[in-house]
N, C-alpha and C positions, 0 to 999 in steps of 0.2 A: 415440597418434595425434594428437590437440591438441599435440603437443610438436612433433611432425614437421612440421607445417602451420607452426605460431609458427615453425620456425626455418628453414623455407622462405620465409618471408614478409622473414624477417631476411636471408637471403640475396640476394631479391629485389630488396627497397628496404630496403641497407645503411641500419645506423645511422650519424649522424653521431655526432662528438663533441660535446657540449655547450656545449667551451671553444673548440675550433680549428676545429669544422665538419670536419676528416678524417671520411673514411670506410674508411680502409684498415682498423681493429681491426675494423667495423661494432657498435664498443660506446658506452654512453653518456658515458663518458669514458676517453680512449685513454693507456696508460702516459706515451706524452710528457707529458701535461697532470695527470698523477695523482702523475709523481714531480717534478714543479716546484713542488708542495705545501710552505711552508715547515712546519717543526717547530721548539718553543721549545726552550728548551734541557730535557732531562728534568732531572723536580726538582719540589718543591713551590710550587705557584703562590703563595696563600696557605691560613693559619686561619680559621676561624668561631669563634665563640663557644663553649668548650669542647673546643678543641684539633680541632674536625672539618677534616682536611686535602682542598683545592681542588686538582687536577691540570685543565691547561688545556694540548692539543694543540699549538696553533697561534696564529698573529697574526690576526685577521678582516681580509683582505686579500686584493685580488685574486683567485684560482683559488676559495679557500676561500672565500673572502665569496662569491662565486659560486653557488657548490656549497649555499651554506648557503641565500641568498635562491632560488634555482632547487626548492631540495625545500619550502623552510618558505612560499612565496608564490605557484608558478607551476607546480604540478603534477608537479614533474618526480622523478614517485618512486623512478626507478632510482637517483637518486643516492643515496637513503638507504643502500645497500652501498656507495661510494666512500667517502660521510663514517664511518662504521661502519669499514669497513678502514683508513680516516685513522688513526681514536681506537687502534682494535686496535695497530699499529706503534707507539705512542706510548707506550699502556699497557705494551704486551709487555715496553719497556726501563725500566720503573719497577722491577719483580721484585718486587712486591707479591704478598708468601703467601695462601693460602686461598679459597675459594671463596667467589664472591659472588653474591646474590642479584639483578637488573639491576632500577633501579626509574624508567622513564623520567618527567622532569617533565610532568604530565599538564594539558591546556589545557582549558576548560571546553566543558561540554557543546554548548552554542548555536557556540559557535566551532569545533569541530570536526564537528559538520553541516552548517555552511557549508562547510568547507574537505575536507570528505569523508573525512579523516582527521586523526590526531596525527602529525606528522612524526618526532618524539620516537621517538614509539612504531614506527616504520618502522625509524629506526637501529639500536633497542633491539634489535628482530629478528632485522635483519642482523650485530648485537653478539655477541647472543645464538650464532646458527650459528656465528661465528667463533672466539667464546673457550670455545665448553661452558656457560657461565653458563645458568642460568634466568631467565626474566624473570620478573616480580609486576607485571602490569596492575591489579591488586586494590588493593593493601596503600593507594595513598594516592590520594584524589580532589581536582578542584581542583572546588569549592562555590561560588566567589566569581567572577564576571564580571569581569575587574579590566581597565584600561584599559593600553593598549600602553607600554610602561617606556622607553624609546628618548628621551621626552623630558624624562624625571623626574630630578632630584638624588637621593643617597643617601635624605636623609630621605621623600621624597616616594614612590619606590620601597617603601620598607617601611611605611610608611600605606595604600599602592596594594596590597600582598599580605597588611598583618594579616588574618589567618583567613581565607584563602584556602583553606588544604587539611584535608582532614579523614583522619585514618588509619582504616584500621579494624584492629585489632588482632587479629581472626579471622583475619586471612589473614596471621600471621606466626606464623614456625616457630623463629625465632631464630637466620636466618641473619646473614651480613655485607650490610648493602646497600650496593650502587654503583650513587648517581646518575646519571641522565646528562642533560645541557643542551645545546643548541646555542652559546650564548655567554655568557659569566661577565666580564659589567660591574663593577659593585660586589661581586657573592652577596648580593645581595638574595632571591634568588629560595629560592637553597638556603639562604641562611639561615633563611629560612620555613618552609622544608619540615623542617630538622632539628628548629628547633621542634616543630611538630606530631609529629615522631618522637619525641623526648624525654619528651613530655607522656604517650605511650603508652608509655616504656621500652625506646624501639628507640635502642639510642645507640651501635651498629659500625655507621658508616655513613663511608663517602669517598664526597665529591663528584668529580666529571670531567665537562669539558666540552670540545666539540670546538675551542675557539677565546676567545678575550679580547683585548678592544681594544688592553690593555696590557702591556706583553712585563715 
């Protein structure tokens, strides 16, 4: 009955698009503006420390820069299945074997009460439904308040997230994990987090992220 109402309501007062303001799909981002989506070339973005390989969808640019500040800044949590089906098409053409565990990077407590949720964790979700994967909301926590990376140098960046996250190794079974990040500056970020994997014995892990400043 709730469902009937919602999409009466949807019917009512069409959604726009997010990007072009169409109302013709009444969804929150309409195929025209979904497949104008650039994609990098498929292929290994770069290495971490210990050969952990970086996969990186897209350019942070226009529709996607969008999409990304619209879920990560402005509420706008339908998109987390657009970016989620971004990554999905992206991944899908790697042909990476085996099943993986989804382990989205987890933002700290106080900042995710502010913001009402983990955007991360919203993609993961939509990840999740689309590839079979499980997610692990458990396996790793962020401990550390750390200050927004946007204006940091390399080195400044990994001073800003030493011991930032903390694993807990209860909650791992020994699967493969895949990361997942909104945008892969440096890996900074995932370099962190492999660390704290590693110090626990978690060392099948590939990083991906839906976007990087540099092609």
């Amino acid at each position: 009955m709730k469902k009937f109402f919602v999409d009466l309501l949807d019917w009512i007062y069409k959604k726009k698009c997010y990007f072009c303001r169409s109302s013709k799909e009444s969804v929150k981002m309409c195929s025209k503006c979904f497949d104008e989506l650039e994609f990098l070339p498929v292929g290994l973005n770069r290495n971490l420390c210990g050969g952990i390989k970086v996969y990186c969808a897209g350019v942070y640019s226009k529709n996607l820069q969008k999409m990304i500040r619209g879920l990560k800044y402005h509420g706008q949590r339908d998109l987390a299945y657009y970016q989620a089906k971004f990554m999905w098409q992206y991944w899908e053409r790697l042909g990476l074997e085996g099943d993986f565990v989804i382990v989205p990077v987890p933002i700290y407590p106080k900042r995710k009460k502010k913001r009402k949720y983990n955007h991360m964790e919203l993609v993961a979700t939509e990840f999740s439904k689309i590839s079979g994967y499980e997610v692990n909301f458990d396996l790793i926590k962020r401990v550390k308040d750390t200050k927004a990376q946007y204006n940091l140098n390399k080195a400044q960046r990994m001073l800003n997230l030493s011991n930032a996250f903390e694993v807990d190794k209860s909650k791992y079974r020994g699967e493969k994990i895949l990361i997942l990040d909104d945008i892969c500056t440096t890996g900074s970020t995932f370099d962190e987090m492999v660390r704290e994997f590693n110090k626990a014995d978690v060392c099948d892990i590939t990083c991906f992220a839906t976007t990087t400043p540099w092609e």
